[in-house]
N, C-alpha and C positions, 0 to 999 in steps of 0.2 A: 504494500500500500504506500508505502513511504516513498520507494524507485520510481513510481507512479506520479509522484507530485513532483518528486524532484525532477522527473522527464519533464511534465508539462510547461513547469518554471523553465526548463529549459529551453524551449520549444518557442514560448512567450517572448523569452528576452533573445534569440535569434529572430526572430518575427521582428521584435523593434528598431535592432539595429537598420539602419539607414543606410542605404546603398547609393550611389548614382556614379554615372558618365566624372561628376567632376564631384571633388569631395565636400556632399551635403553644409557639411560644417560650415565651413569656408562661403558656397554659395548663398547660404543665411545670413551670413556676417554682410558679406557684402549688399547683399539684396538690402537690409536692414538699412545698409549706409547710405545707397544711393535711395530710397525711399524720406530716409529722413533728412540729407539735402535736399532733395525736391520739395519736401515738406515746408524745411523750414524757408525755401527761398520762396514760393509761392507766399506764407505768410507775411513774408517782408512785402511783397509786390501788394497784397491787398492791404496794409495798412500805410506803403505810401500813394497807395489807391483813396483811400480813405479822407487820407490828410491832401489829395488832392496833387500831388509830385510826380506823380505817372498817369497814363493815360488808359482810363479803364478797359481798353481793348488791349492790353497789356495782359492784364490780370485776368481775362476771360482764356487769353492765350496760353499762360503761367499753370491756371487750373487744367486745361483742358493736357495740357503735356503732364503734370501730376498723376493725371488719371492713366495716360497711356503708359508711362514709364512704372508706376505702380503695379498696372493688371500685367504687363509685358513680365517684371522681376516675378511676380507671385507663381505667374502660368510656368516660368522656366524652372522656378525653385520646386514645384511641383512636379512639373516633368520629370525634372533630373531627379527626386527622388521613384517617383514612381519607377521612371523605367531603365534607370541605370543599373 
């Protein structure tokens, strides 16, 4: 009964480890990084949006590349774990 759990444990924590094309770790780190530059420069664009120092068709521009460089890092981070 005992062999029997410790198999499954072991079975579980093979199953979690993390595989991909390029080493997961690594592509999270950096995913993370360039998400939260994008992050933080869009916020800067919409509060000198705000204060009126840039041109609101700026910050439509600033948001809408946020979105794509966001969903583009999550789909690959995804990918490379899934089918690496």
């Amino acid at each position: 009964m005992q062999m029997e759990k410790e198999k499954s444990v072991e079975a579980v924590r093979i199953k979690r480890e993390l595989k991909g094309v390029v080493e997961p770790k690594l592509v999270r780190i950096i995913s993370f990084t360039v998400i939260t530059i994008s992050l933080v420069a869009c916020t800067v664009l919409c509060i000198l949006a705000i204060w009126q120092f840039t041109e609101s068709d700026a910050v439509w521009r600033a948001v809408a590349t946020f979105i794509v460089v966001s969903v583009a890092t999550g789909i690959f981070t995804f990918v490379n774990e899934k089918l690496g």
